[in-house]
Gaussian input, Z-matrix of N, CA and C with variables (Angstrom, degrees):
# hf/3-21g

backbone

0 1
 N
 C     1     B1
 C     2     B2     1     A1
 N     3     B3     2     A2     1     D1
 C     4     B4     3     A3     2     D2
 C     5     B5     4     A4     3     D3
 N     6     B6     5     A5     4     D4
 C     7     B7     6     A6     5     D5
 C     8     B8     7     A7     6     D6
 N     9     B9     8     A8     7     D7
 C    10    B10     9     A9     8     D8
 C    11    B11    10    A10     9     D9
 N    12    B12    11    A11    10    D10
 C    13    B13    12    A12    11    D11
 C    14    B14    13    A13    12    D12
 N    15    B15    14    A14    13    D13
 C    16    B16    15    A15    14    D14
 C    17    B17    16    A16    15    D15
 N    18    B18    17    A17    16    D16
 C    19    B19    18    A18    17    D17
 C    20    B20    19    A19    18    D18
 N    21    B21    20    A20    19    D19
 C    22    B22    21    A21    20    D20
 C    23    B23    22    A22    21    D21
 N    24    B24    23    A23    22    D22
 C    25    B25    24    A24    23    D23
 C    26    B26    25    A25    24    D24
 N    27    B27    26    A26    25    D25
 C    28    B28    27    A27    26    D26
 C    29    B29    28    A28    27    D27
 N    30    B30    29    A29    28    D28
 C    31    B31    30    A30    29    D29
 C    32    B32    31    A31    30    D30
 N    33    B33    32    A32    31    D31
 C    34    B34    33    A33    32    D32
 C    35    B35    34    A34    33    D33
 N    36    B36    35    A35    34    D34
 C    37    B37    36    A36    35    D35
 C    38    B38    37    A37    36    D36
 N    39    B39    38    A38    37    D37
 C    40    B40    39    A39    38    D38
 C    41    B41    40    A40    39    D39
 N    42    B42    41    A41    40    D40
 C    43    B43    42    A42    41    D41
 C    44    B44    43    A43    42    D42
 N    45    B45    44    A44    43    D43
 C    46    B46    45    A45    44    D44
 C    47    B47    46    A46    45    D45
 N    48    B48    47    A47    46    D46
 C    49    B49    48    A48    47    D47
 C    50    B50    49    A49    48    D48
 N    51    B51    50    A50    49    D49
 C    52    B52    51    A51    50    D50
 C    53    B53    52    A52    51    D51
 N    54    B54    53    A53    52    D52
 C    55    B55    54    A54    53    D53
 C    56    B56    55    A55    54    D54
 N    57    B57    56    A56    55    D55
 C    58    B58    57    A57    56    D56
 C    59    B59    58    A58    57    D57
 N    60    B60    59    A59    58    D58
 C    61    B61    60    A60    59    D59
 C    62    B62    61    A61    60    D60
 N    63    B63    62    A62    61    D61
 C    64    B64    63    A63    62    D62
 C    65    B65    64    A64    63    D63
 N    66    B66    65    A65    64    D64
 C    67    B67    66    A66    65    D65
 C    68    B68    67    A67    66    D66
 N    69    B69    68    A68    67    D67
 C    70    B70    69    A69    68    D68
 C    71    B71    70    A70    69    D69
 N    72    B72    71    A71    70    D70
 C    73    B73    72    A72    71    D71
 C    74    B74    73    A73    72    D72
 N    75    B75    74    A74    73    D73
 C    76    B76    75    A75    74    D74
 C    77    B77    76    A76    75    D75
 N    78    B78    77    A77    76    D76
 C    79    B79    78    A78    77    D77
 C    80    B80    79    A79    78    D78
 N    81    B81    80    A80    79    D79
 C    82    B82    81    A81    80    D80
 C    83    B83    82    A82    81    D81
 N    84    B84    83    A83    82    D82
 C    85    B85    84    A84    83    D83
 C    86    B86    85    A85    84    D84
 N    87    B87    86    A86    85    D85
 C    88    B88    87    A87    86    D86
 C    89    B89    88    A88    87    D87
 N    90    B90    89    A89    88    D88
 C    91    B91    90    A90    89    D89
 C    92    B92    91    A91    90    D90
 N    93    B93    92    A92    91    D91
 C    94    B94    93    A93    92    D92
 C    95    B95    94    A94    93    D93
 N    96    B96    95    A95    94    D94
 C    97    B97    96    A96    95    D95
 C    98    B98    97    A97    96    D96
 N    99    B99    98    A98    97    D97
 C   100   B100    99    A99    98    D98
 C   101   B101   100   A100    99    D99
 N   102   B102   101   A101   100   D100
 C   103   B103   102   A102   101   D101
 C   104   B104   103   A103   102   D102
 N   105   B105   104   A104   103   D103
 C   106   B106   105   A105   104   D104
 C   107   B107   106   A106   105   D105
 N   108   B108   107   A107   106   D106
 C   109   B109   108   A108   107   D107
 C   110   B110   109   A109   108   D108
 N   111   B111   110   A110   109   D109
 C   112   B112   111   A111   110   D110
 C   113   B113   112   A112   111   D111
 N   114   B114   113   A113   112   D112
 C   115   B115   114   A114   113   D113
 C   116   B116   115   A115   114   D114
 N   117   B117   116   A116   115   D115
 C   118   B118   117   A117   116   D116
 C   119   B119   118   A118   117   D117
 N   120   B120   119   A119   118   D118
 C   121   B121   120   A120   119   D119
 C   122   B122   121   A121   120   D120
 N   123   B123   122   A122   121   D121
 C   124   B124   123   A123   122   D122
 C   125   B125   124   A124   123   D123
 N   126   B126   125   A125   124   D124
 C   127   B127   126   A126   125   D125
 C   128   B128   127   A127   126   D126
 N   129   B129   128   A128   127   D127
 C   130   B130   129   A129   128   D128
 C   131   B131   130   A130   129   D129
 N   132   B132   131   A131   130   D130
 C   133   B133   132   A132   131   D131
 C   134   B134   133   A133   132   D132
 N   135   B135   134   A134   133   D133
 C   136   B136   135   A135   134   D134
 C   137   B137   136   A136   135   D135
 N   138   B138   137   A137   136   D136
 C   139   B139   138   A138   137   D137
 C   140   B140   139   A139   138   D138
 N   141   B141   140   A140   139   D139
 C   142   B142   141   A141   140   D140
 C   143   B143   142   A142   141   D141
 N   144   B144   143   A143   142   D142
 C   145   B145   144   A144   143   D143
 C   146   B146   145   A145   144   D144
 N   147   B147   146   A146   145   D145
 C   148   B148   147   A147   146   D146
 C   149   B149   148   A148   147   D147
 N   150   B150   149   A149   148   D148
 C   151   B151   150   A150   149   D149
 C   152   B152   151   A151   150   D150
 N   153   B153   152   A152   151   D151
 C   154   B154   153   A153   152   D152
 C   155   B155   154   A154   153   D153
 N   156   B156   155   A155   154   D154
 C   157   B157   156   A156   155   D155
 C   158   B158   157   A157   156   D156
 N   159   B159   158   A158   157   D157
 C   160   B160   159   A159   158   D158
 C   161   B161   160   A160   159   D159
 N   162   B162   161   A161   160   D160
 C   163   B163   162   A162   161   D161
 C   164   B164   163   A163   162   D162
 N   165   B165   164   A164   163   D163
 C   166   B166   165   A165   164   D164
 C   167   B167   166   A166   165   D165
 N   168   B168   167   A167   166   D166
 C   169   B169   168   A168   167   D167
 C   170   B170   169   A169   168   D168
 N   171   B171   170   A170   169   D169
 C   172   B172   171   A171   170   D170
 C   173   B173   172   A172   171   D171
 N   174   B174   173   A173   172   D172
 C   175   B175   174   A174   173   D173
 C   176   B176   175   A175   174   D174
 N   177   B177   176   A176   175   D175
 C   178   B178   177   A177   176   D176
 C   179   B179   178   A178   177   D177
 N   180   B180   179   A179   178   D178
 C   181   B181   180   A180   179   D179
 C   182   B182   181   A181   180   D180
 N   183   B183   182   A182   181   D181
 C   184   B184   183   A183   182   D182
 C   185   B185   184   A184   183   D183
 N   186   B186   185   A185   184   D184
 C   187   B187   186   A186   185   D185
 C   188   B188   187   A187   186   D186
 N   189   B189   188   A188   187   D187
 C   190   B190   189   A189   188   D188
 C   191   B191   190   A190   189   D189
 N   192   B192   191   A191   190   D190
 C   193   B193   192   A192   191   D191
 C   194   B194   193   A193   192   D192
 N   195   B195   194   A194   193   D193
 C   196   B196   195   A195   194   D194
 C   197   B197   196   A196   195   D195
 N   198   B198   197   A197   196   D196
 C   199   B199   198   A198   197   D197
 C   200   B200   199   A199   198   D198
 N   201   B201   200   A200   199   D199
 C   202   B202   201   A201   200   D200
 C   203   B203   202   A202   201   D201
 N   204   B204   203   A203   202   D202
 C   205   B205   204   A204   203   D203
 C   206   B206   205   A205   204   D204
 N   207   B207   206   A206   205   D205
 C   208   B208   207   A207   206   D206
 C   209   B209   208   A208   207   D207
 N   210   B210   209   A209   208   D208
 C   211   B211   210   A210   209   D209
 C   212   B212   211   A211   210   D210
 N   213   B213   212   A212   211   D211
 C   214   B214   213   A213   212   D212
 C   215   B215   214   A214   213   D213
 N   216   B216   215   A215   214   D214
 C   217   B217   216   A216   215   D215
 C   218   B218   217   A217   216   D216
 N   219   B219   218   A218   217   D217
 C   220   B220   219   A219   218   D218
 C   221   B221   220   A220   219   D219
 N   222   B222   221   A221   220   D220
 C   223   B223   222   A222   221   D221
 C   224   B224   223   A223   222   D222
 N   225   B225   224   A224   223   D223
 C   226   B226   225   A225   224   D224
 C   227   B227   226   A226   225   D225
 N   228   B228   227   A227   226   D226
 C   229   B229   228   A228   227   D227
 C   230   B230   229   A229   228   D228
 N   231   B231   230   A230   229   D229
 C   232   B232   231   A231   230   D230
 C   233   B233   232   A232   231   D231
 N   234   B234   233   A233   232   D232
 C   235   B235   234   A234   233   D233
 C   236   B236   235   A235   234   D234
 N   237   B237   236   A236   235   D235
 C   238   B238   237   A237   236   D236
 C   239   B239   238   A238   237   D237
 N   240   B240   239   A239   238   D238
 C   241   B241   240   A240   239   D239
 C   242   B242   241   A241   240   D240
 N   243   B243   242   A242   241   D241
 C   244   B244   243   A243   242   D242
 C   245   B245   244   A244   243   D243
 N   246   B246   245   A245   244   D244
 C   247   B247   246   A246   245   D245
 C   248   B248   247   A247   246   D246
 N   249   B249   248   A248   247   D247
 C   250   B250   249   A249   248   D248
 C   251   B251   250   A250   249   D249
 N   252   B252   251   A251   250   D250
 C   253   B253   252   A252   251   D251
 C   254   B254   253   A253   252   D252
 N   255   B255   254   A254   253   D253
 C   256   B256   255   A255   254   D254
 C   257   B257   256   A256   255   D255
 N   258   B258   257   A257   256   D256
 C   259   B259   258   A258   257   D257
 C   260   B260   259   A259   258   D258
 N   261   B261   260   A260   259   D259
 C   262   B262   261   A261   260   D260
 C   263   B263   262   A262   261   D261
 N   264   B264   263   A263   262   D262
 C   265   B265   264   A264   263   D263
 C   266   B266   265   A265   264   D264
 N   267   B267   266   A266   265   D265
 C   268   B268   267   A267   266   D266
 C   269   B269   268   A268   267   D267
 N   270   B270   269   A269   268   D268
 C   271   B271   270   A270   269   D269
 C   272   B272   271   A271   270   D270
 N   273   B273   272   A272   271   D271
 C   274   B274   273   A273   272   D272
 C   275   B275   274   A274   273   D273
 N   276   B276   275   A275   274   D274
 C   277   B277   276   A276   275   D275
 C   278   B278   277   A277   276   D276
 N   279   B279   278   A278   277   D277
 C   280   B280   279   A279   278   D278
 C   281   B281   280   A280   279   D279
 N   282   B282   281   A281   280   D280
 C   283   B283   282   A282   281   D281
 C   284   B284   283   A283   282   D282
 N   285   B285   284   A284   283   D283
 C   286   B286   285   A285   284   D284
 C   287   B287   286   A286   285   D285
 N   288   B288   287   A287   286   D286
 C   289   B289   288   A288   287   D287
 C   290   B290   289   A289   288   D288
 N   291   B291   290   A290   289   D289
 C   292   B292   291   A291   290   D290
 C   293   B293   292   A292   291   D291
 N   294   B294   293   A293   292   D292
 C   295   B295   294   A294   293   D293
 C   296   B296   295   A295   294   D294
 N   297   B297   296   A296   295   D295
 C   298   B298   297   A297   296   D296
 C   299   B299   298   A298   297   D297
 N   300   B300   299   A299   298   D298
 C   301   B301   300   A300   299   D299
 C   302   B302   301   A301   300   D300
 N   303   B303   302   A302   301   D301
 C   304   B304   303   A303   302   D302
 C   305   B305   304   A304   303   D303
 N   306   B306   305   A305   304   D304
 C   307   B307   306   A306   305   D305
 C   308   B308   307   A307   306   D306
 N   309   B309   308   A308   307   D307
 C   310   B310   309   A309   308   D308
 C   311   B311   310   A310   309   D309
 N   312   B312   311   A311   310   D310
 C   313   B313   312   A312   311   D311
 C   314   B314   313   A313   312   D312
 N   315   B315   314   A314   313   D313
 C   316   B316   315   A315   314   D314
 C   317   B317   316   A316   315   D315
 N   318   B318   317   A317   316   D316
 C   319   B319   318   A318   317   D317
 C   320   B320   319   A319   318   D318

   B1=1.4563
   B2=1.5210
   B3=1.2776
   B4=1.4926
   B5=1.5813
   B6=1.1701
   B7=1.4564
   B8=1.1604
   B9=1.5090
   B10=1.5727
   B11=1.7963
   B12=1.5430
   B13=1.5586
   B14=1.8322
   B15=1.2380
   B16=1.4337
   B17=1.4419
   B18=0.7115
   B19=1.3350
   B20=2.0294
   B21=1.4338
   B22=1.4164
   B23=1.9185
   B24=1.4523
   B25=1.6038
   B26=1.2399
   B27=1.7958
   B28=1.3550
   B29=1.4530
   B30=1.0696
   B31=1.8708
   B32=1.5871
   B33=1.8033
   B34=1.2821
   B35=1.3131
   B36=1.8752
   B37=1.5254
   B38=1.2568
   B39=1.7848
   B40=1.1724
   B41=2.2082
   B42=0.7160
   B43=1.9324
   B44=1.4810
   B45=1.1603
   B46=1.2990
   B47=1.7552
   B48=1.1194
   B49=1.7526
   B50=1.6134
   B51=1.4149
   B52=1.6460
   B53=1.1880
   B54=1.8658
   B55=0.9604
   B56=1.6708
   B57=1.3964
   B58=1.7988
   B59=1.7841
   B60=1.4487
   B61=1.7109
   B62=1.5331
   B63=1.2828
   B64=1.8314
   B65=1.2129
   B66=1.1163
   B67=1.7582
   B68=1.0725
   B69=1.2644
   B70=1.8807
   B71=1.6740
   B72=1.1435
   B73=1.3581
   B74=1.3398
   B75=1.3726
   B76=1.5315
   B77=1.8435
   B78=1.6323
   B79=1.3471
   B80=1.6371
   B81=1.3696
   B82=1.4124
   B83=1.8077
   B84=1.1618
   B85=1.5625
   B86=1.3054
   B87=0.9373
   B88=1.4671
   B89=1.5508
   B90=1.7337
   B91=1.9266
   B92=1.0636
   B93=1.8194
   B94=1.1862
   B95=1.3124
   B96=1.6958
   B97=1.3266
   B98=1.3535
   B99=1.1458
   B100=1.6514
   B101=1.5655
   B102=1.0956
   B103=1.4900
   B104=1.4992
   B105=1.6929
   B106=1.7375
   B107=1.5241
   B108=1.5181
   B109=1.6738
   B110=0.9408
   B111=1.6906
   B112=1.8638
   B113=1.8634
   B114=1.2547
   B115=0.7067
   B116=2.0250
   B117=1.0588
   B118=1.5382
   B119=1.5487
   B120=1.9106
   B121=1.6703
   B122=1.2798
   B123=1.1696
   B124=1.8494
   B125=1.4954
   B126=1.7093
   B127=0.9894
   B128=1.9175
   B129=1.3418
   B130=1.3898
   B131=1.5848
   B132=1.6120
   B133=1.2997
   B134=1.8743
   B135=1.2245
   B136=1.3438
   B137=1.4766
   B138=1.3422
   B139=1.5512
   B140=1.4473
   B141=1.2348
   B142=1.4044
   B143=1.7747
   B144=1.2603
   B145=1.5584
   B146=1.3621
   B147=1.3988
   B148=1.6054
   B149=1.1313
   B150=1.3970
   B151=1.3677
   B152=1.8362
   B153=1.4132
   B154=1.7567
   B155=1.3357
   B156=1.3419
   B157=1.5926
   B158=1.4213
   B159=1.3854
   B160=1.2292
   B161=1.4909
   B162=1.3960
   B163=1.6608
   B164=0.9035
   B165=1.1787
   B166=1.8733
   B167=1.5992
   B168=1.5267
   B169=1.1937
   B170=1.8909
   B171=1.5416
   B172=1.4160
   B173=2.0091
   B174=1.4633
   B175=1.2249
   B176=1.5938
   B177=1.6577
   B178=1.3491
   B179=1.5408
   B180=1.5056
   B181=1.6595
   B182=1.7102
   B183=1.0770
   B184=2.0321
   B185=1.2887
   B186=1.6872
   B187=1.0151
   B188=1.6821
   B189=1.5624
   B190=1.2435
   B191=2.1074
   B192=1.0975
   B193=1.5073
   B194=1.1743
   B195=1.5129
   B196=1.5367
   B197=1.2231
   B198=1.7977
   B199=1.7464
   B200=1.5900
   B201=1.7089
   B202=1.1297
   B203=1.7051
   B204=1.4058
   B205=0.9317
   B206=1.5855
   B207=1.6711
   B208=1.3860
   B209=1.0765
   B210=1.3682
   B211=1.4079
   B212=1.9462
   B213=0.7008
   B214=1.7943
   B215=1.9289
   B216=1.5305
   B217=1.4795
   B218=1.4539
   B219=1.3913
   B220=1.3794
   B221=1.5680
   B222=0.8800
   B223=1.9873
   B224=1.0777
   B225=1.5882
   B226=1.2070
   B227=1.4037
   B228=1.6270
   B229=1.4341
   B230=1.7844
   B231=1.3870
   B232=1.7006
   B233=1.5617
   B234=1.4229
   B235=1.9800
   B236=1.2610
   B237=1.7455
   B238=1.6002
   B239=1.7451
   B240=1.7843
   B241=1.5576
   B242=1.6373
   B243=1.7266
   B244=1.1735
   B245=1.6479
   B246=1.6503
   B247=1.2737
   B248=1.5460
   B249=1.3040
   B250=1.7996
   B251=0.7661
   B252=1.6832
   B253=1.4641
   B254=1.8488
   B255=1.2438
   B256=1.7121
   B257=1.6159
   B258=1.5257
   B259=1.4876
   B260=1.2768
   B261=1.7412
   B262=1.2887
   B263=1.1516
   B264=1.6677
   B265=0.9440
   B266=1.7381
   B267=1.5545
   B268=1.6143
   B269=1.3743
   B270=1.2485
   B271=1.7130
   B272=2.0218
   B273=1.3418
   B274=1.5540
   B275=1.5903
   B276=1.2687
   B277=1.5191
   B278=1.7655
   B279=1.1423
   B280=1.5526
   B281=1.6116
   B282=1.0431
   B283=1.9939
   B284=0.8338
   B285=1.8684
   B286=1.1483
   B287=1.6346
   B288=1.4768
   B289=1.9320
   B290=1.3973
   B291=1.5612
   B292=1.3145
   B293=1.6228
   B294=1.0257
   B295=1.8288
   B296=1.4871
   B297=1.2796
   B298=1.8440
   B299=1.3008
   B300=0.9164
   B301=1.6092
   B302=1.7319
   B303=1.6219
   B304=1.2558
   B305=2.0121
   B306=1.5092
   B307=1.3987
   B308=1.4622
   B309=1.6269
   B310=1.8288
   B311=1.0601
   B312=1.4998
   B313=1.9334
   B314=1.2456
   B315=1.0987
   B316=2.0030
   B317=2.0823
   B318=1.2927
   B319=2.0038
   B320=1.4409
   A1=109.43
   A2=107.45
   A3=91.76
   A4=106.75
   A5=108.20
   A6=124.87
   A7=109.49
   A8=130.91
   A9=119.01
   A10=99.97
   A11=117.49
   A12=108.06
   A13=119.69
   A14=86.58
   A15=97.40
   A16=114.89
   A17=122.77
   A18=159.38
   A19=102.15
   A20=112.07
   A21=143.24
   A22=109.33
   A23=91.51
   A24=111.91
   A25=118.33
   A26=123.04
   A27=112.62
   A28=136.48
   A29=109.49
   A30=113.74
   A31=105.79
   A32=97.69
   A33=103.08
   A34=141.57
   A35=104.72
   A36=121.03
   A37=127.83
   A38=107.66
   A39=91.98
   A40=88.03
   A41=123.81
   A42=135.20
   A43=100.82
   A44=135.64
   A45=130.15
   A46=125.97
   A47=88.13
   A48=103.68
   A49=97.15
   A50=141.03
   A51=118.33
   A52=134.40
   A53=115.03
   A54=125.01
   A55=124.52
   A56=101.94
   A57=102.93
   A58=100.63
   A59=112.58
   A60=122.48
   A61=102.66
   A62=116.63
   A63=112.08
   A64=117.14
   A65=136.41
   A66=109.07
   A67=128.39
   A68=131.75
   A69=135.83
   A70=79.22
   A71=147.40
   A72=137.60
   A73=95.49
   A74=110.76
   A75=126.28
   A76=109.98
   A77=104.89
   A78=106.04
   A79=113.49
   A80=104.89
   A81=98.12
   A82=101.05
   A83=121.14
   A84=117.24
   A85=124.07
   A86=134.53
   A87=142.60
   A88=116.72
   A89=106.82
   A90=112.11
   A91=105.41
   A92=133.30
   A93=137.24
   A94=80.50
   A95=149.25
   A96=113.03
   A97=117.37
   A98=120.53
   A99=124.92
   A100=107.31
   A101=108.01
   A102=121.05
   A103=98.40
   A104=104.57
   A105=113.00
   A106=103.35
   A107=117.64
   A108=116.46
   A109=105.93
   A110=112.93
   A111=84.29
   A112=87.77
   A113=151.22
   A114=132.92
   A115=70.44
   A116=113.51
   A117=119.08
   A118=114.37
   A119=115.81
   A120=102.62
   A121=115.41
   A122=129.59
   A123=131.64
   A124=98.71
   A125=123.98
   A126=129.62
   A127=115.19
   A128=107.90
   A129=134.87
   A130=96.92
   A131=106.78
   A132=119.15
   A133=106.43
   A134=106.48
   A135=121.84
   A136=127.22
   A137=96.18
   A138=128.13
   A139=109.75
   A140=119.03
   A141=119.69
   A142=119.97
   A143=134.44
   A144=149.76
   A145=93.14
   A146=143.85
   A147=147.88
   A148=95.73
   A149=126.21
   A150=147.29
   A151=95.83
   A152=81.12
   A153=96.54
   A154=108.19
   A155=106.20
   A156=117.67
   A157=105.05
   A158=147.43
   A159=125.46
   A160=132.10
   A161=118.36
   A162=100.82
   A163=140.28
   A164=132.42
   A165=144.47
   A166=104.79
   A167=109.34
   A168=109.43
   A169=111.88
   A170=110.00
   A171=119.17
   A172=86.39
   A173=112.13
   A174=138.66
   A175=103.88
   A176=111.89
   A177=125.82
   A178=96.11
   A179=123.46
   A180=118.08
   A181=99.12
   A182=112.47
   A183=106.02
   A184=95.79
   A185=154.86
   A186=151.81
   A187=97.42
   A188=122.51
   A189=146.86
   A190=89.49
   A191=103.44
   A192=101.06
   A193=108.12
   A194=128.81
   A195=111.72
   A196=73.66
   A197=83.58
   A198=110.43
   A199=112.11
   A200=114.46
   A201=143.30
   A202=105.32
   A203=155.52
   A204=158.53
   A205=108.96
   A206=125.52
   A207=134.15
   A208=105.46
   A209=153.11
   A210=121.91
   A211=100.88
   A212=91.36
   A213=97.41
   A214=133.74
   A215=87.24
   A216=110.82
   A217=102.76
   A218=134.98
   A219=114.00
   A220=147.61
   A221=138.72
   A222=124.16
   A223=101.05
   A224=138.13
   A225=123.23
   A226=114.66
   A227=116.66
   A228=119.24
   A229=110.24
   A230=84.83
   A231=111.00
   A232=126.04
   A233=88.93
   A234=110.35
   A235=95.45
   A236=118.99
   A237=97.94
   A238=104.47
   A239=113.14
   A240=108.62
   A241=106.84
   A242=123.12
   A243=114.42
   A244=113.24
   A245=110.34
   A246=105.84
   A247=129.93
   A248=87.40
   A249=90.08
   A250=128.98
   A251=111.36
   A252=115.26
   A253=104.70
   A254=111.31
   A255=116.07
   A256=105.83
   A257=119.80
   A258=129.25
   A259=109.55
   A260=109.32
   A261=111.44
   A262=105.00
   A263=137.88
   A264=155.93
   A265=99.41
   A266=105.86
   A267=129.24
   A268=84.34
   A269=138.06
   A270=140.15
   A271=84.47
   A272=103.18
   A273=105.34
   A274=122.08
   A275=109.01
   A276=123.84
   A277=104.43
   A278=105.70
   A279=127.24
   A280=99.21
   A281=110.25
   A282=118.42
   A283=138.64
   A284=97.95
   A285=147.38
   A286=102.48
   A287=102.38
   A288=97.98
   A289=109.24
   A290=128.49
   A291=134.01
   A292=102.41
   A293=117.81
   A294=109.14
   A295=85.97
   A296=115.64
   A297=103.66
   A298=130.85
   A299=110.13
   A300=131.04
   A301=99.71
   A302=125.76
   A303=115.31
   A304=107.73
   A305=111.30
   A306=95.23
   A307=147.39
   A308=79.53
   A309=106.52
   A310=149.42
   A311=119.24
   A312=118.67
   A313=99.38
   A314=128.54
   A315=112.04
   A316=102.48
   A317=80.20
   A318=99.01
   A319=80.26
   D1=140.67
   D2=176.70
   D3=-113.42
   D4=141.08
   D5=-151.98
   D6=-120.87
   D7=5.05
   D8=165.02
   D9=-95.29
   D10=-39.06
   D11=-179.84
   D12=-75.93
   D13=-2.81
   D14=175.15
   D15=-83.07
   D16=-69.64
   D17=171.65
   D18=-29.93
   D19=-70.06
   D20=138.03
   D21=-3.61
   D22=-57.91
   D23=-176.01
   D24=-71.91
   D25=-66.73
   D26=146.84
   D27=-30.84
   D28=-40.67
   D29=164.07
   D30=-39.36
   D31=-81.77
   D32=-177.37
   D33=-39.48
   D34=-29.84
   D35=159.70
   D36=-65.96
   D37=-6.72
   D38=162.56
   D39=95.73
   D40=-24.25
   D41=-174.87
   D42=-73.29
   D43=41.39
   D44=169.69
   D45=-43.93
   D46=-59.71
   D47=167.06
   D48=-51.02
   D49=-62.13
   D50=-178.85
   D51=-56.39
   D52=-34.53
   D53=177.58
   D54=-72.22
   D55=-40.76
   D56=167.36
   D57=-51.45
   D58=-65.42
   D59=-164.00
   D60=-50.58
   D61=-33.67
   D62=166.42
   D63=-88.29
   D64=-42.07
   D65=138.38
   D66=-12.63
   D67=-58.45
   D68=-150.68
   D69=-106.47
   D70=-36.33
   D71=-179.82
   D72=-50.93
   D73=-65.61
   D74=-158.30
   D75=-52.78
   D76=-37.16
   D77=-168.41
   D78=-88.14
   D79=-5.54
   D80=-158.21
   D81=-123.05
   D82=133.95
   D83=171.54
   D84=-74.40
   D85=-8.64
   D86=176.18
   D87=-73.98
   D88=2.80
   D89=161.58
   D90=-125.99
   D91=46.91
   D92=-170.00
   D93=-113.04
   D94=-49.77
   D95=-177.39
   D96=-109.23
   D97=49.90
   D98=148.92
   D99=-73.93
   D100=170.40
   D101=178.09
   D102=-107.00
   D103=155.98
   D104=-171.39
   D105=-42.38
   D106=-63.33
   D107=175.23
   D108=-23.42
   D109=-75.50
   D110=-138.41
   D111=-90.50
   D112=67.05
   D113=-149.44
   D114=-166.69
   D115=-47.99
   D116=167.89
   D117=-76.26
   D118=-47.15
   D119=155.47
   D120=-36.06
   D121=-72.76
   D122=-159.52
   D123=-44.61
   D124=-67.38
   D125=172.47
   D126=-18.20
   D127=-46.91
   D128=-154.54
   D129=-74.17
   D130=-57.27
   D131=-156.51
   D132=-93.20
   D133=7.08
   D134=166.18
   D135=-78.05
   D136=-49.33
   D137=179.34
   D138=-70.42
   D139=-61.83
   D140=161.46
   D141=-80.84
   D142=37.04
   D143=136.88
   D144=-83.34
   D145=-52.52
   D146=-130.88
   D147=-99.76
   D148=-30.44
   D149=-158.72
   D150=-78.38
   D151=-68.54
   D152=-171.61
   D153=-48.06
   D154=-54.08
   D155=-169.30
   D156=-62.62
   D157=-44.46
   D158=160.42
   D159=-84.70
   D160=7.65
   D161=127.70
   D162=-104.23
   D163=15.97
   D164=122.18
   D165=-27.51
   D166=-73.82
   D167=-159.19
   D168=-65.38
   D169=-15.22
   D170=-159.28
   D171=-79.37
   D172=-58.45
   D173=-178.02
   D174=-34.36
   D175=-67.82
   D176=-166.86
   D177=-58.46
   D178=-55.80
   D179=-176.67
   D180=-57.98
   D181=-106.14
   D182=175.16
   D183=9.64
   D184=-88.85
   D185=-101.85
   D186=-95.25
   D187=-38.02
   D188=148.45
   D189=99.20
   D190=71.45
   D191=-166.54
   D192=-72.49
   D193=163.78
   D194=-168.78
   D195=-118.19
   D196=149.61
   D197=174.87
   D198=-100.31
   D199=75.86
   D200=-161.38
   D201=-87.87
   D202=91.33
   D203=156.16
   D204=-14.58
   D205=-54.57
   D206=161.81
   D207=-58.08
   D208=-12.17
   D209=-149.32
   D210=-107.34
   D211=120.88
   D212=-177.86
   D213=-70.53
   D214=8.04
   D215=-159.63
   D216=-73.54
   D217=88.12
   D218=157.58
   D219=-35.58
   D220=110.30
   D221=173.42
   D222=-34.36
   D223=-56.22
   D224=-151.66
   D225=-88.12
   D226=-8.53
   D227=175.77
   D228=-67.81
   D229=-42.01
   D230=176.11
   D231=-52.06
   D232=-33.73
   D233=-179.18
   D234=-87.20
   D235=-36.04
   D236=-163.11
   D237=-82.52
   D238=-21.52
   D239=-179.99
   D240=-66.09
   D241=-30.24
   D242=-169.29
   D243=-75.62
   D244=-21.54
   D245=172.24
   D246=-78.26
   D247=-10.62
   D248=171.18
   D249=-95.89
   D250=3.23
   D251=-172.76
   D252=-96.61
   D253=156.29
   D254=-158.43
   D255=-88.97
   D256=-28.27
   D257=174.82
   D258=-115.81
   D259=-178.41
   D260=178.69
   D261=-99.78
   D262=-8.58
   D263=-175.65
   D264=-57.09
   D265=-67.54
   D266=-163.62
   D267=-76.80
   D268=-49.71
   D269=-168.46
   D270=-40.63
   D271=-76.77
   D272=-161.14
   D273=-60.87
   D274=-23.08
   D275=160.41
   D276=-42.90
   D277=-73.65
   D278=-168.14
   D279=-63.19
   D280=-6.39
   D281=161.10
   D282=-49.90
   D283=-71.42
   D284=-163.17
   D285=-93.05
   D286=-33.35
   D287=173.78
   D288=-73.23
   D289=-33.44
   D290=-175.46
   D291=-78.12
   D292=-22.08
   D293=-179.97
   D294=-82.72
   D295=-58.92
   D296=-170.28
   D297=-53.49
   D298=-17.88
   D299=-167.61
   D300=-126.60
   D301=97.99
   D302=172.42
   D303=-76.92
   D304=-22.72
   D305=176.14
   D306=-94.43
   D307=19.74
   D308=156.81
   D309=-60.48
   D310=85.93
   D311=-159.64
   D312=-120.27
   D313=0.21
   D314=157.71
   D315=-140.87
   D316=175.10
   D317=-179.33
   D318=-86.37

């Protein structure tokens, strides 16, 4: 396989999250006995972590959160209310309630 134009290609698609995770596939022996699936899941579930994580991070800037010493609000309480929510509508609701409310740690 050749793995620098490959590799090259995912970039260009824009697949960042696959191309790092086939890198570290590529370098490391410990995904030599998975099967192509799940060996293409990981690939899968990489790309969409990278995905998520920068519209988290796009969301959290937009939202302009204050970096409040009192405020008790975790990111990740915040990531886990936006993932449960079904729109982007309710996603940004559940934002805007966690900036308003610093003693908000679950939905």
């Amino acid at each position: 396989m050749l793995t620098h134009p490959t590799h090259d290609r995912l970039l260009a698609l824009g697949l960042t999250g696959i191309a790092s995770a086939l890198e570290e596939q590529r370098r490391s022996t410990a995904f030599d006995t998975l099967s192509f699936e799940e060996r293409l899941g990981l690939l899968v579930d990489r790309e969409a972590a990278e995905r998520d994580g920068k519209k988290l991070a796009s969301r959290l800037k937009f939202a302009a959160l204050r970096q409040d010493a009192s405020a008790n609000t975790s990111v990740i309480g915040i990531w886990i209310c936006a993932r449960r929510a079904a729109s982007t509508a309710v996603s940004w609701r559940i934002l805007r309630m966690a900036v308003g409310s610093p003693g908000m740690k679950t939905c």
